[in-house]
C-alpha positions in Angstrom: 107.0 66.0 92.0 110.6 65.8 94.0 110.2 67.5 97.9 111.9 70.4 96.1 109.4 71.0 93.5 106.4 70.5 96.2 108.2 73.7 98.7 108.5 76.0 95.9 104.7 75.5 95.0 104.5 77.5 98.4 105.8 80.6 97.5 104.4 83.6 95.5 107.9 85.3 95.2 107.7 89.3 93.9 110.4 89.8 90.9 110.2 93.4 90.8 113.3 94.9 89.4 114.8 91.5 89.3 116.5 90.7 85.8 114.7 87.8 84.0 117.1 85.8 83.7 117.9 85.7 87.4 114.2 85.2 87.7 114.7 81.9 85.3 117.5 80.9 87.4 115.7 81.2 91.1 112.8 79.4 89.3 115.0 76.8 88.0 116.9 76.3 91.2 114.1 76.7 94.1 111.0 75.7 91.7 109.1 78.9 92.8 106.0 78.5 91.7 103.7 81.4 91.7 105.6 84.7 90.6 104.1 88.4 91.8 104.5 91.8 89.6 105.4 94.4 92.0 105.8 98.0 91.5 104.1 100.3 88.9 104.4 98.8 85.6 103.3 101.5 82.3 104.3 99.8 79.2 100.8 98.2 78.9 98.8 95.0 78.0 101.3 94.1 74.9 105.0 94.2 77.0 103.1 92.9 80.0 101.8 89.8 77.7 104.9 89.0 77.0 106.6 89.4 80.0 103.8 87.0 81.5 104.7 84.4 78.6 108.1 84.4 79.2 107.6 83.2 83.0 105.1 80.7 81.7 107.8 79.0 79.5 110.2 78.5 82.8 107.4 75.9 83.6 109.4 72.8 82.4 109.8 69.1 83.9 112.8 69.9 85.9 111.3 73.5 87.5 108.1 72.7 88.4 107.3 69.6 86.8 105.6 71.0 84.1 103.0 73.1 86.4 102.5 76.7 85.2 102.4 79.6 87.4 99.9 81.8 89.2 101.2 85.5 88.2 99.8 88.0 90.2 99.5 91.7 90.5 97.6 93.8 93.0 95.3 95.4 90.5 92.9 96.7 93.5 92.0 100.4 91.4 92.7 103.8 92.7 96.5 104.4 94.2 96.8 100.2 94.2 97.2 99.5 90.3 100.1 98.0 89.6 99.6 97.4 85.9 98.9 100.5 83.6 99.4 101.9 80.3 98.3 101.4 77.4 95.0 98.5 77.4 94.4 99.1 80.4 91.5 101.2 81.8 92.2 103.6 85.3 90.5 101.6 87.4 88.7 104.0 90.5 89.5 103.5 93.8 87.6 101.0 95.4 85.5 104.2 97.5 84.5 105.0 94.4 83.4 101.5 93.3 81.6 100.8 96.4 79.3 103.6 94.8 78.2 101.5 91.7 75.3 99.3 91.9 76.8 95.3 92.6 76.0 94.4 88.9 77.8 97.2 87.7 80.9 97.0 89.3 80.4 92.9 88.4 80.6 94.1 84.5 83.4 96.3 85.2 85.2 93.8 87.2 85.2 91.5 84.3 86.0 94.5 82.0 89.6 94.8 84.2 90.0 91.2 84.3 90.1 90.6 80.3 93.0 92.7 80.6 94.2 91.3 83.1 94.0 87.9 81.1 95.4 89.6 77.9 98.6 90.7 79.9 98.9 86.9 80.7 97.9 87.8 85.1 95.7 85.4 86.5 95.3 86.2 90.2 94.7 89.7 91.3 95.7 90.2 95.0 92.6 92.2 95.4 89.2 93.1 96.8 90.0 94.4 99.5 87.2 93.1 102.2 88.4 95.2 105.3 85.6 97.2 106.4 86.6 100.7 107.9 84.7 102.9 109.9 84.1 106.4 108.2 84.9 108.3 111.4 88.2 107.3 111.2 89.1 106.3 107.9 91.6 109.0 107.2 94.2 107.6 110.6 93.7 104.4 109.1 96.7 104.0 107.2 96.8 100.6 105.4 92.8 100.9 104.0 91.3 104.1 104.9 94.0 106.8 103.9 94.2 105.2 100.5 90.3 104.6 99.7 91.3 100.9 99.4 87.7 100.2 101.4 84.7 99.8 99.3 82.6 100.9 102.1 82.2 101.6 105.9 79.9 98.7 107.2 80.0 94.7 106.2 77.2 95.0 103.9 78.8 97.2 101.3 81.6 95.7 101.4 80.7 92.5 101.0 78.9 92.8 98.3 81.0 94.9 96.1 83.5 92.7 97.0 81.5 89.9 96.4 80.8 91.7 93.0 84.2 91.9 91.6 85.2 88.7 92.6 82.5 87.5 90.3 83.7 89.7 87.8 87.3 88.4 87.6 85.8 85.1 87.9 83.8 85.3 84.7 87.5 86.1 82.9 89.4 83.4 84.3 91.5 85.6 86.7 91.3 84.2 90.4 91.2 86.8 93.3 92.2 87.3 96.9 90.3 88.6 99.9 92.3 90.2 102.1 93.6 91.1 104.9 92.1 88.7 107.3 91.2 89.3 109.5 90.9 92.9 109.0 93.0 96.1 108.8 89.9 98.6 108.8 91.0 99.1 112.5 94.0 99.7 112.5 96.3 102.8 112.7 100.0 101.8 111.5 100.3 100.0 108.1 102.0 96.9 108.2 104.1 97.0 105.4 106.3 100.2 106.8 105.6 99.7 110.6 106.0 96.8 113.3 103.6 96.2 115.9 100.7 96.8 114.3 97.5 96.1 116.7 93.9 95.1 116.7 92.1 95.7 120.0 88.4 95.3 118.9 87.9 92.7 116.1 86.8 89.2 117.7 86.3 85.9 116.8 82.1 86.8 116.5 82.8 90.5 115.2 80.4 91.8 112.4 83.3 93.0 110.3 84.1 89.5 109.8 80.9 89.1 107.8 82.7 90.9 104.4 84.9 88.3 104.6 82.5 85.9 105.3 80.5 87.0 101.9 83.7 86.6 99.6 83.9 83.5 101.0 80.4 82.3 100.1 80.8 84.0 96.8 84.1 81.4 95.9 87.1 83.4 96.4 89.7 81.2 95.7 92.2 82.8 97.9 92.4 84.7 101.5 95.3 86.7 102.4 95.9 87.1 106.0 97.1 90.5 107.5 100.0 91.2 109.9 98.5 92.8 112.5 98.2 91.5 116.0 94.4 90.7 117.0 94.3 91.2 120.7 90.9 89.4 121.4 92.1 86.7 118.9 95.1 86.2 119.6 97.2 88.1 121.7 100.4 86.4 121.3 101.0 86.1 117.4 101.0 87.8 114.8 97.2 86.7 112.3 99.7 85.4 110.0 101.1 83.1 112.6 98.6 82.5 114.4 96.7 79.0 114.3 93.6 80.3 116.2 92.9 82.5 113.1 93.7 80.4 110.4 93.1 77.2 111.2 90.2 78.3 114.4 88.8 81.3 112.5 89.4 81.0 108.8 88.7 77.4 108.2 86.4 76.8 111.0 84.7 79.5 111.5 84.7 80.8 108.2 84.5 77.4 106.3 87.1 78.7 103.9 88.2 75.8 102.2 90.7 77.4 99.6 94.2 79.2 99.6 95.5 81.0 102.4 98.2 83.3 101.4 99.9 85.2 103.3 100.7 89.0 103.4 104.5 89.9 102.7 106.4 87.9 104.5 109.7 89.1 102.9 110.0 92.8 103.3 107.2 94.2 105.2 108.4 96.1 108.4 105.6 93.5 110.4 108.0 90.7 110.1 111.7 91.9 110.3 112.4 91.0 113.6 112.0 87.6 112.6 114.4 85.3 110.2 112.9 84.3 107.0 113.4 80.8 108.3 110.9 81.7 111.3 108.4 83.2 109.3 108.2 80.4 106.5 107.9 77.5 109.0 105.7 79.4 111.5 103.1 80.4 108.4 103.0 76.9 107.5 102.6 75.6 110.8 99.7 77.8 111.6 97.7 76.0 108.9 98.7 79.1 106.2 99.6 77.6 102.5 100.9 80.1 99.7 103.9 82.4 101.1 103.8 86.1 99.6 107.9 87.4 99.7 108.8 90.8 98.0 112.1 89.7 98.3 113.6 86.9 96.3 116.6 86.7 98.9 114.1 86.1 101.8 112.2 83.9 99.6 115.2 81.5 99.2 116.1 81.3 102.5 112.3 80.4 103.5 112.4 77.6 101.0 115.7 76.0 102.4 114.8 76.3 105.9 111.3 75.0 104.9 112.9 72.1 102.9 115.3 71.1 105.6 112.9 70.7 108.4 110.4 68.7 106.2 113.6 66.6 105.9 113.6 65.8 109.4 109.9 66.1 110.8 107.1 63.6 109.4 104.7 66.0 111.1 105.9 69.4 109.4 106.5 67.0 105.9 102.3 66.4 106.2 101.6 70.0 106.8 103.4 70.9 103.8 101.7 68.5 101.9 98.4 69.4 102.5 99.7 73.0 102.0 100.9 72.2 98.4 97.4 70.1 97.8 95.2 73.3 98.8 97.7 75.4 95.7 97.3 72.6 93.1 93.4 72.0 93.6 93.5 75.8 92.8 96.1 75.6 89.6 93.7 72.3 88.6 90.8 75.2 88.9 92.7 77.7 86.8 94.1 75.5 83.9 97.6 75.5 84.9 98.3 71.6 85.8 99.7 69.8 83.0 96.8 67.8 82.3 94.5 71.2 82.7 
């Protein structure tokens, strides 16, 4: 792999609305790696399928030196299900599946991820692990308000979660806990707001434990929110912050697989900053796949994340080890070239 092909392994890049061949062309000229369905898709499992197949067959020498992609789709149930139509089942909102017994939802789980498979997506951006309180669920914006929560204690939640996560796995579709550490505390959602803060979950909370769960169970990804954690870290952003990821996350946590970020390229949370800023400063945190809704922000990350690693041994290491965590996971999934 050139230096090239290694940076756009980082980046999960959202094509929503974008014309395929200008998708073809951003993955032939930045090597994006991973490509993310946004937006409500209803033409069903058979379009979808060969949508999917026609980003696997940009995976040639020259883009991405013959690795194939991680396509994702935040297929969560309820008023988060991206892919609809005809093949696939209304999934219930994850309220609603915190009600089924854990072996339940672990059969319907693998139910949703066959068609997920059939519509050629192999990693869902879902369960949800953020644990809100009941008594005030509906201000929470983010999780709450939506019914995104399977549950309003650790316990419940973790285990559900822990239960579709098997689920998916038993399919071959990989999944993503998120959104370290939390948003089940929160008022504002980050995707439309700035500033969003946490002024209760520690390092040694007991909402951490859902998270915790997932992570014993194997998830193969974590996303990390956009929120401010006050008794965490004050200063930064989770997603920019080493003292989560790197203190909390990994050490803590013992999460040894992909950290993905939450949108770095259009949320609200971030717009104060360059796309430059937020690329480098995810990485440097100890963060590894970079989310961006936008394919504009996206190629601006990957430059600016290219050209320091020209110049900076240091940052060229952390983007190694950042590309190694994303292959170990595409070895896991089949979609190396030897795989």
């Amino acid at each position: 792999m050139s230096e090239a092909q290694r940076v756009g392994q980082l980046f999960l890049v959202g094509i929503a609305g974008t014309p395929a061949a200008d998708v073809a062309q951003a993955v032939q000229a930045y090597h994006f790696g991973s490509l993310l369905w946004q937006g409500t898709s209803t033409t069903g499992v058979a379009a979808d399928r060969q949508a999917s197949q026609a980003i696997q067959a940009l995976a040639s020498s020259a883009a991405t030196a013959g690795v194939r992609f991680f396509v994702a789709a935040n297929q969560e149930g309820g008023q988060v299900q991206e892919l609809q139509g005809p093949g696939f089942a209304v999934i219930p909102p994850a309220l609603a599946q915190g009600q089924l017994s854990a072996a339940d939802l672990q059969q319907q789980a693998a139910a949703w991820g066959r068609e997920l498979r059939s519509a050629g997506v192999n990693l869902d951006l879902a369960p949800v692990m953020d644990v809100v309180p009941a008594a005030t669920a509906s201000q929470n914006a983010p999780i709450g308000a939506l019914q995104r929560e399977f549950g309003d204690n650790p316990q419940t939640t973790g285990t559900h979660g822990a239960a579709f996560i098997r689920g998916m796995k038993q399919v071959g579709v990989a999944t993503t806990a998120k959104h370290f550490p939390g948003l089940g505390r929160v008022v504002g959602n980050t995707d439309f707001t700035s500033g969003v803060v946490d002024t209760t979950t520690g390092p040694d909370s007991p909402y951490l434990k859902s998270f915790q769960t997932a992570i014993n169970a194997g998830v193969p990804f974590v996303m990390v929110a956009l929120a401010t954690y006050t008794r965490i870290d004050p200063n930064h952003l989770a997603a920019f912050s080493s003292r989560v990821i790197r203190g909390l996350l990994r050490q803590q946590l013992h999460f040894t697989g992909v950290i993905v970020s939450d949108d770095l390229g259009a949320a609200a949370a971030v717009a104060g900053l360059s796309p430059a800023t937020r690329g480098i400063d995810f990485l440097a945190a100890g963060g590894d796949l970079i989310t961006s809704a936008s394919l504009p922000a996206a190629i601006a990350m990957d430059q600016a994340i290219l050209a320091r690693a020209a110049h900076d041994a240091s940052f060229r290491a952390t983007v190694k080890s950042a590309v190694m965590h994303i292959l170990d996971a595409k070895q896991a999934y089949h979609l190396m070239p030897c795989g």
